[in-house]
C-alpha positions as CSV (number, residue, x, y, z in Angstrom):
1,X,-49.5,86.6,-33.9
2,X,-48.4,85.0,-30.5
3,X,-49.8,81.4,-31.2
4,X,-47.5,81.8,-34.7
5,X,-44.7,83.2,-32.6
6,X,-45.7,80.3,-29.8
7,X,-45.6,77.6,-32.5
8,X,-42.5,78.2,-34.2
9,X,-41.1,78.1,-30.8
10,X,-42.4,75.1,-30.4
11,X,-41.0,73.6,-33.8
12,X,-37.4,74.7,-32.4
13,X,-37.9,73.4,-29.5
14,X,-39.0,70.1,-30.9
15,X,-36.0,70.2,-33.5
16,X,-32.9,71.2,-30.8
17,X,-34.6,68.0,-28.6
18,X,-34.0,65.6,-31.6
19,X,-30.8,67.5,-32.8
20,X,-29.7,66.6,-28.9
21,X,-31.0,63.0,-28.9
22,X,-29.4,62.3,-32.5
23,X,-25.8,63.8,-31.0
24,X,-26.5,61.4,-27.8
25,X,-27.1,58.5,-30.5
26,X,-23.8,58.8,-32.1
27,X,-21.4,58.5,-30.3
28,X,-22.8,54.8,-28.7
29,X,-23.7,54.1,-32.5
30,X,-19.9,54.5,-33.5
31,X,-18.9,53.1,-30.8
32,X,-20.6,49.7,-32.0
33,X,-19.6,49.5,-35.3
34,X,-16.0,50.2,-34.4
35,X,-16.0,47.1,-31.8
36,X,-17.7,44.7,-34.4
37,X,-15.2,45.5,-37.1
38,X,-12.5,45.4,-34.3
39,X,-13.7,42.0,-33.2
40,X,-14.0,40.9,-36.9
41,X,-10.2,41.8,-37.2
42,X,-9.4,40.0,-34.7
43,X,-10.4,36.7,-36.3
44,X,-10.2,37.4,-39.7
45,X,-7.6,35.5,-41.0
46,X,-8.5,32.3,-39.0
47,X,-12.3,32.8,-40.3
48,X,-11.1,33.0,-44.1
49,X,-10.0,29.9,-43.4
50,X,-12.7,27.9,-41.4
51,X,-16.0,30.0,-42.2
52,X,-15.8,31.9,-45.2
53,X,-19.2,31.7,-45.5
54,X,-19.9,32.8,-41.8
55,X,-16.7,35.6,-41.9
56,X,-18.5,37.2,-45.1
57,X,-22.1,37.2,-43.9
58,X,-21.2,39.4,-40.6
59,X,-18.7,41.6,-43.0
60,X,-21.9,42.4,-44.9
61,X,-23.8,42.9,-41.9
62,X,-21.7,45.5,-40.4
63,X,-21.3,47.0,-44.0
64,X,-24.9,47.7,-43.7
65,X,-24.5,49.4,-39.9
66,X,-21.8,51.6,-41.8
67,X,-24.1,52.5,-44.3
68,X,-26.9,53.7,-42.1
69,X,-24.4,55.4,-39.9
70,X,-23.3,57.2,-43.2
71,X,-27.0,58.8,-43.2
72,X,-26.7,59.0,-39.9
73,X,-29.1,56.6,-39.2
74,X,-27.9,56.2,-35.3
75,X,-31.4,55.3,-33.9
76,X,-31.4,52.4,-36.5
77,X,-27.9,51.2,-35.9
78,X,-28.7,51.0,-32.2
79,X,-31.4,49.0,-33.1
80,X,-29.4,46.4,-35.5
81,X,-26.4,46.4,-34.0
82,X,-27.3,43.6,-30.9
83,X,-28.2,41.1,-33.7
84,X,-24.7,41.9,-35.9
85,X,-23.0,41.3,-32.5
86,X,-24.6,38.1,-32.1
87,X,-23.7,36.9,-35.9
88,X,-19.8,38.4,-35.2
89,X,-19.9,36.3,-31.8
90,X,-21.0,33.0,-33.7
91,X,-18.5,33.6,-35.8
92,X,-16.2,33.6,-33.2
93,X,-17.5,30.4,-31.6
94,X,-16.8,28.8,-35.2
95,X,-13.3,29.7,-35.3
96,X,-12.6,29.4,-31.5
97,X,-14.1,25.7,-32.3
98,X,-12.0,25.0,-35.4
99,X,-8.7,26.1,-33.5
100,X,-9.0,23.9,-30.7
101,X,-9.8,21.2,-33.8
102,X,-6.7,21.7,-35.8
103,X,-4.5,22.0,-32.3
104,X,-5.7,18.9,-31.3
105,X,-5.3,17.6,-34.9
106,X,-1.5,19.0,-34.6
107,X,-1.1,17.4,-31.7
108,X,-2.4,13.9,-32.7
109,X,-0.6,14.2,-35.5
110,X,2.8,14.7,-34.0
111,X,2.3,12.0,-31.9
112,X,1.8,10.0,-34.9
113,X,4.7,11.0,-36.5
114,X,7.3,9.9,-33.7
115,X,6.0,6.6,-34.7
116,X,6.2,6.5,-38.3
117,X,9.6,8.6,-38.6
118,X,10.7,5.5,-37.1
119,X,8.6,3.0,-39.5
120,X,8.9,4.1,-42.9
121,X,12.7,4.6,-43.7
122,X,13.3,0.9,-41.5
123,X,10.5,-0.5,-43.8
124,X,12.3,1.7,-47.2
125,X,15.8,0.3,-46.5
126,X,14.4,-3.6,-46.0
127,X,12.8,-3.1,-49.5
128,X,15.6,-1.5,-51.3
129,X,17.9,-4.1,-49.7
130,X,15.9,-6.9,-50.6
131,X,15.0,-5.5,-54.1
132,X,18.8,-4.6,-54.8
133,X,19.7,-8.6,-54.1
134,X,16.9,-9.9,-56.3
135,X,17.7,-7.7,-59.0
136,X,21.7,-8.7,-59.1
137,X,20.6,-12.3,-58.4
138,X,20.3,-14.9,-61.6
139,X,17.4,-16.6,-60.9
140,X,14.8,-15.4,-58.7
141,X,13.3,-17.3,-55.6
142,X,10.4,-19.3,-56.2
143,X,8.2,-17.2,-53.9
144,X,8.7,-14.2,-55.8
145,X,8.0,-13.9,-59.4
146,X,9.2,-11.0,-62.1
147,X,6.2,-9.3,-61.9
148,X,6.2,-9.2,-58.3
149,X,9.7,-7.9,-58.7
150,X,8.7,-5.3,-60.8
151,X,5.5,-4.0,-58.3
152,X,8.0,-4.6,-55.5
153,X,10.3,-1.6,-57.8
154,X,7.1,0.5,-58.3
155,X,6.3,0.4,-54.6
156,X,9.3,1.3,-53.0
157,X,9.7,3.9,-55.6
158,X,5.9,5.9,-54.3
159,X,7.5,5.1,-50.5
160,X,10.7,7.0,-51.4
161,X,8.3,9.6,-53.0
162,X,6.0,10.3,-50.2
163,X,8.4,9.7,-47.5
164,X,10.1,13.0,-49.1
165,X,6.7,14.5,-49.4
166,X,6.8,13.7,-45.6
167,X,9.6,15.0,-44.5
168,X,9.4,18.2,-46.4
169,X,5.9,18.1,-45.1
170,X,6.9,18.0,-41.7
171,X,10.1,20.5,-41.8
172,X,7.4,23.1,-42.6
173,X,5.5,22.8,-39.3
174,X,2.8,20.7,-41.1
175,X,2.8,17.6,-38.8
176,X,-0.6,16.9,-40.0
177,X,0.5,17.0,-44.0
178,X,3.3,15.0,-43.3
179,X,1.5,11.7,-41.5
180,X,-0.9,11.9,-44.5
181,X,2.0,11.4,-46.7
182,X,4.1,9.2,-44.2
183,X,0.8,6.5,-44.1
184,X,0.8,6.6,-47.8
185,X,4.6,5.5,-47.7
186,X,4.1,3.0,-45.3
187,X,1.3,1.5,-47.8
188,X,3.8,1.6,-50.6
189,X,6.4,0.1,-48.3
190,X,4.0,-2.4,-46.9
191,X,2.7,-3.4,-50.5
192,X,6.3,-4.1,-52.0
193,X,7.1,-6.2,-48.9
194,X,4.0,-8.2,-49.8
195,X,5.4,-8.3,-52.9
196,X,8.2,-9.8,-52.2
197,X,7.0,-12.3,-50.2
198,X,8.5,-10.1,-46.9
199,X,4.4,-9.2,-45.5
């Protein structure tokens, strides 16, 4: 009768011991998850855009610390939880990365843009003028034929077209946009002036 009495003491013991470690394992097992979705947060939106891949395998990750810490699984997400960190912090080092990448792009890019904001529309009005004065004149000069006329009309019209593109480009904060469509203008520009014997 005492050794039954003496065991199921024993049982209780051992079950209030792992009742109390499971309570101590909560609270640093919540804790976790709540900073890794936290720091996921943080970065979210930049991540969608420069690691989808990357953003969506440590969203799944911490979906599976969630799930264990649903069945209260604390032991388990103290286990996991170091190498979910170290997925959300590689993640992080992907989008710090890509920031600095597109600033520096920005940057370039504006830089670039003082230039050709100067370029293009010089090079657009010396086309239109020269195209407006062949197209009134009766006979065209020997250098420039009516086909070269006509490719000298179809280029200044795609320099007019992406110079708009450019500028609306630009107006929206998109320096970067805007210089791809500014260098297509200046192609345009440069390939009507060719045609017209102005290159």
């Amino acid at each position: 009768m005492n050794k039954a009495i003496t065991l199921k003491w024993v049982a209780m013991l051992i079950a209030s011991v792992m009742l109390v470690a499971c309570a101590g394992q909560k609270e640093p097992a919540t804790r976790a998850v709540a900073d890794l979705e936290a720091s996921i947060a943080s970065i979210r939106d930049d991540a969608a855009k420069y690691a989808s891949a990357e953003l969506q395998q440590a969203e799944a990750a911490v979906v599976g610390l969630k799930e264990q810490l649903t069945r209260e699984d604390y032991k388990g997400v103290i286990a996991a939880a170091p190498a979910v960190s170290a997925r959300v912090a590689s993640l992080q080092q992907v989008v710090s990365a890509k920031r600095e990448e597109v600033k520096a792009a920005m940057v370039a890019a504006s830089d670039e843009w003082r230039t050709l904001s100067a370029e293009v529309p010089q090079m657009v009005e010396a086309v239109q003028s020269r195209v407006d004065i062949l197209t009134q004149s009766k006979k065209l000069p020997k250098n420039v034929t009516k086909d070269a006329l006509q490719a000298a009309q179809t280029g200044l019209e795609a320099a007019k077209a992406a110079w708009g593109d450019a500028t609306a480009a630009f107006s929206a904060g998109d320096p970067v946009k805007a210089v791809e469509h500014a260098r297509s203008a200046k192609e345009s520009g440069t390939a009507a002036l060719s045609s017209l014997g102005m290159g």
